[in-house]
Backbone bond lengths (Angstrom), bond angles and torsions (degrees), N, CA, C in turn:
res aa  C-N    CA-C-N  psi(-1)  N-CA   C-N-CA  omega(-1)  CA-C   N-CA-C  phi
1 X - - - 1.437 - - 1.520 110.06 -
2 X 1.157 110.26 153.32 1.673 123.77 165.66 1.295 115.94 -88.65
3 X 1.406 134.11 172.45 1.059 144.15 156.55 1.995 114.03 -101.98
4 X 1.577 110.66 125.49 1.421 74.21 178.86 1.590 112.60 -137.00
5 X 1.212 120.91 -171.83 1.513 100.18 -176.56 1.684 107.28 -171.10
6 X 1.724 88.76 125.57 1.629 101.46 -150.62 1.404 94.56 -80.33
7 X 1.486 124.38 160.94 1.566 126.07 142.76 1.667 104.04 -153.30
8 X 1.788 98.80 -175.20 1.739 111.76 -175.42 1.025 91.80 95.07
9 X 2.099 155.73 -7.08 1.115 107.96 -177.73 1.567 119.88 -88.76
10 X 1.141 134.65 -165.28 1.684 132.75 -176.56 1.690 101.26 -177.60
11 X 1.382 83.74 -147.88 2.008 109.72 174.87 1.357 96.83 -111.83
12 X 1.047 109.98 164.20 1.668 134.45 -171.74 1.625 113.91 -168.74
13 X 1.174 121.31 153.02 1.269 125.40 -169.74 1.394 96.38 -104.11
14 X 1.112 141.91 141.38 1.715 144.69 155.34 1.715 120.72 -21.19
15 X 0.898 155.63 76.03 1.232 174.88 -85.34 1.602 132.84 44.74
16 X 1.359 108.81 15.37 1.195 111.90 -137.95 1.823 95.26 -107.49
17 X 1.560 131.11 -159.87 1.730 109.86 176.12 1.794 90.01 -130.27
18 X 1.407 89.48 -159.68 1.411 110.09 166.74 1.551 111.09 174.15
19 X 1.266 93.66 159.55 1.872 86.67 -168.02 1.496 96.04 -134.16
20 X 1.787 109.50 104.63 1.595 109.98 -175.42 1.389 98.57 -86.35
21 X 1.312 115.04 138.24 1.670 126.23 155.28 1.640 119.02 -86.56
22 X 1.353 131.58 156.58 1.329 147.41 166.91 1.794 105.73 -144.07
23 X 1.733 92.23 99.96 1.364 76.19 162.33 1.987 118.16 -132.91
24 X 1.286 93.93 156.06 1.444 102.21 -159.77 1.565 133.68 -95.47
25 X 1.012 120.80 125.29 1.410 104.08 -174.41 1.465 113.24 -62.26
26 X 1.475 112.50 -163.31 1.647 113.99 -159.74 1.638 142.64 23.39
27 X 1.821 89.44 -176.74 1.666 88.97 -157.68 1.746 101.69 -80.88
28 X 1.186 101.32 -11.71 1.556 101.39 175.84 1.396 145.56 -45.09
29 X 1.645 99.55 -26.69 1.421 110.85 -149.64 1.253 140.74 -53.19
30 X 1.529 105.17 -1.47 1.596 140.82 -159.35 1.676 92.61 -97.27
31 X 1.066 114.64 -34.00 1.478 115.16 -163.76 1.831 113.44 -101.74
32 X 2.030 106.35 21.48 1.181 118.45 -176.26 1.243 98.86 -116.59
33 X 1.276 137.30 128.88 1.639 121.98 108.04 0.933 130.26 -6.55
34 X 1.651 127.58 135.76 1.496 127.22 147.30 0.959 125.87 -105.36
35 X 1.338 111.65 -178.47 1.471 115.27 -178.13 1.827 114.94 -169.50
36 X 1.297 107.93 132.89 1.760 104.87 164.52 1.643 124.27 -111.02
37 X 0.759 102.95 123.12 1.612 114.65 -170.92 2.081 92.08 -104.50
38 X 1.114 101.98 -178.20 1.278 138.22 -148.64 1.300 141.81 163.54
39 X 1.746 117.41 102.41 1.220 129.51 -140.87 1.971 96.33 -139.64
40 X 1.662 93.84 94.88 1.714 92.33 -177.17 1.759 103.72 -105.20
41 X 1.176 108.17 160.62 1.993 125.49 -165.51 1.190 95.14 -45.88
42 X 1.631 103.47 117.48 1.113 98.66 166.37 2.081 131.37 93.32
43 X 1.040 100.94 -3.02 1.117 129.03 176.66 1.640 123.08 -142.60
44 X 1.276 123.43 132.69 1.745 138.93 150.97 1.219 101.35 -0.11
45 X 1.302 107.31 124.53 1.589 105.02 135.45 1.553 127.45 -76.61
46 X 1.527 93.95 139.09 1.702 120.84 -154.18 1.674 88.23 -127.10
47 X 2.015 88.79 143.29 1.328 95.96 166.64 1.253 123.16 -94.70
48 X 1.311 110.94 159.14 1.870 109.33 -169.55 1.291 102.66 -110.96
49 X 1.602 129.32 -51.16 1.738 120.28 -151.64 1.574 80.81 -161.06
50 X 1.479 104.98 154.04 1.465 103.41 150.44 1.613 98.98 -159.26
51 X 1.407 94.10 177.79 1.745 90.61 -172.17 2.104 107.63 -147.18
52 X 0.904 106.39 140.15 1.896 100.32 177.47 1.336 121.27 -68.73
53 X 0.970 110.22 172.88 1.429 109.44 -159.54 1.782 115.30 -67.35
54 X 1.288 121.39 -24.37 1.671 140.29 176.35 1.423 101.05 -84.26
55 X 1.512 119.50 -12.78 1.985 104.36 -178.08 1.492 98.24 80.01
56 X 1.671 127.02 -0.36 1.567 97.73 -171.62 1.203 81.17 -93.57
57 X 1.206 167.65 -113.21 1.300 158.92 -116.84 1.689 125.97 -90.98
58 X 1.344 107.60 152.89 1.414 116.64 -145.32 1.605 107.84 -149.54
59 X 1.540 115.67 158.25 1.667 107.11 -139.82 1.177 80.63 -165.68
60 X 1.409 126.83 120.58 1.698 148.89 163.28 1.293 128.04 -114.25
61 X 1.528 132.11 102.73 1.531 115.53 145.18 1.530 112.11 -32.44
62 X 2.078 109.00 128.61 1.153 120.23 153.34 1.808 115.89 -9.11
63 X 1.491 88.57 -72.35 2.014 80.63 -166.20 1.268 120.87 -86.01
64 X 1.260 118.58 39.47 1.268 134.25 179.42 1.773 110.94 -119.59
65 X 1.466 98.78 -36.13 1.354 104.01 -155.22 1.922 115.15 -77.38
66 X 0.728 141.74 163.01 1.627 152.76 -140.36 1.819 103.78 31.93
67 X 1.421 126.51 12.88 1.702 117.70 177.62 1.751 105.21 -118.64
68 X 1.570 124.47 -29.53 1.159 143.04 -179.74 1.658 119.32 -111.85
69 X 1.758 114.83 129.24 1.278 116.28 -156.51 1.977 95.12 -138.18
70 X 1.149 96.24 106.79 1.459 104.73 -174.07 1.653 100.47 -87.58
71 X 1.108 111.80 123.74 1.677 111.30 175.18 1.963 103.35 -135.95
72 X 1.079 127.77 -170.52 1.502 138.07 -167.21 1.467 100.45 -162.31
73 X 1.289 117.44 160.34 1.605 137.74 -179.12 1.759 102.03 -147.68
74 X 1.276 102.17 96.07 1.650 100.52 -160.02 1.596 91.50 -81.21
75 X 0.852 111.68 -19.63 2.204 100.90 -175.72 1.380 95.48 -93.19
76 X 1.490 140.43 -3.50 1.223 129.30 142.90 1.686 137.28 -90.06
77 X 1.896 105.36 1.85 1.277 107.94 -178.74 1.413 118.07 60.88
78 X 1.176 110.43 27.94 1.795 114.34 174.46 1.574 103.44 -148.35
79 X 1.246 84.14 158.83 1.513 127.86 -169.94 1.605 107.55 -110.39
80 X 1.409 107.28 146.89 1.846 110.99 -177.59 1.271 99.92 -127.07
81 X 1.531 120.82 153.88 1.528 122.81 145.89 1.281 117.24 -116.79
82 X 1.218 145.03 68.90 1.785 128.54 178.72 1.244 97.29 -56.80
83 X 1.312 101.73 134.56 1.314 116.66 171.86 1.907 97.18 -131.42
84 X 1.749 104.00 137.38 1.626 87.61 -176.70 1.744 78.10 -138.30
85 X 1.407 101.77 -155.53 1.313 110.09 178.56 1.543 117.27 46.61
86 X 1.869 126.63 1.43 1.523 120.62 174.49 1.168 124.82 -29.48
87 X 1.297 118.81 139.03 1.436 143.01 -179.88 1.583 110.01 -115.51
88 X 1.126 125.76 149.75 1.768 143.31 177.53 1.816 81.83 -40.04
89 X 1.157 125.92 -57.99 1.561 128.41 -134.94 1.903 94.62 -75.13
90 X 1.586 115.35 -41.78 1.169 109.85 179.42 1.634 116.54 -48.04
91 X 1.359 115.83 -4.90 1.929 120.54 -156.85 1.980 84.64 -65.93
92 X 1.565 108.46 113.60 1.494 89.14 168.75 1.446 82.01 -160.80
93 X 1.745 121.19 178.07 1.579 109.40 157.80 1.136 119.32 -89.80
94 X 1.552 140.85 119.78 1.082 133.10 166.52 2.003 125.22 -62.82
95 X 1.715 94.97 136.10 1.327 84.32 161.13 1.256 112.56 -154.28
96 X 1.534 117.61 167.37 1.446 139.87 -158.48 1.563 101.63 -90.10
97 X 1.353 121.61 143.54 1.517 125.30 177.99 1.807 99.72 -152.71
98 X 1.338 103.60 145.48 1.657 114.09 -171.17 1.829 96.39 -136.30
99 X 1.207 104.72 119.29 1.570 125.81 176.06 1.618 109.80 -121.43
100 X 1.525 81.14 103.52 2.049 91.55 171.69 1.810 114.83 -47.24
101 X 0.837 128.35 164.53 1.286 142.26 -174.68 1.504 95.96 -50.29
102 X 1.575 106.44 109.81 1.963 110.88 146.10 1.583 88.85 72.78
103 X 1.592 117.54 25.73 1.298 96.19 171.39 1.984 92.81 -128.68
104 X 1.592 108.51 -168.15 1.621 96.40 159.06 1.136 121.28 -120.32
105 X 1.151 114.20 -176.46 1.731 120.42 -137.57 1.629 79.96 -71.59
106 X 1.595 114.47 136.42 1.699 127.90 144.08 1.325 130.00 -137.91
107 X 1.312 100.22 39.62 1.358 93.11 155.40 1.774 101.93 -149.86
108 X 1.444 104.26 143.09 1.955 103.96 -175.69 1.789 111.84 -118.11
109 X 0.738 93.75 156.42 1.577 92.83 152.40 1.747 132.23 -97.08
110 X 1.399 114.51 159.26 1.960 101.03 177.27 1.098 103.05 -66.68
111 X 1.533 152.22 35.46 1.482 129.32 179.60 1.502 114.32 49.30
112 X 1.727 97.89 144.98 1.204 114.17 167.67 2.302 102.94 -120.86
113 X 0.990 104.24 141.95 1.223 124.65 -165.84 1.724 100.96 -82.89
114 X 1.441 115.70 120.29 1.830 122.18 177.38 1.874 88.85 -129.04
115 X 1.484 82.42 120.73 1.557 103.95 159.70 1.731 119.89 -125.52
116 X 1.434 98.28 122.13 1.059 104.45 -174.41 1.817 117.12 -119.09
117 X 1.283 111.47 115.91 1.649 135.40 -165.05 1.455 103.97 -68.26
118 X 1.120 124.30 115.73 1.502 111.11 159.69 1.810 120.27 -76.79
């Protein structure tokens, strides 16, 4: 497992962006999956984006996809979410999850909190 640890979230106005970070401990990080989840009051946690372990391939929930851009910096051990174009509905806490190869995600982060104002 990794250790991981979210930031960038805040308030935002309804059209507005934000750029969440996840970054991870150890020398591993190349050999994880990512992933963003998202868990708003009262509702499941839902997946948002995820990406393979090289950054070449990339994985969107529907209502995420052409507004949210999941990318990685493997010699920095972090993970990105731009998120632009926010809507009231994105208001949830985001969090970071890393799944070793062909397995599922076990290890998370505490969430970072995105509120978005209509």
């Amino acid at each position: 497992q990794v250790q991981l640890v979210e930031s960038g979230g805040g308030l935002v106005q309804a059209g507005g962006s934000l750029r969440l970070s996840c970054a991870a401990s150890g020398r591993t990080f190349g050999s994880y999956a990512m992933g963003w989840f998202r868990q708003a009051p009262g509702k499941e946690r839902e997946f948002v984006a995820a990406i393979s372990r090289s950054g070449g391939s990339t994985y969107y929930d529907d209502s995420v996809k052409g507004r949210f851009t999941i990318s990685r910096d493997n010699a920095k051990n972090t993970v990105y979410l731009q998120m632009n174009s926010l809507k009231p509905e994105d208001t949830a806490v985001y969090y970071c999850a890393a799944r070793p190869s062909d397995r599922p995600y076990d290890s998370w982060g505490q969430g970072t909190q995105v509120t978005v104002s209509s």
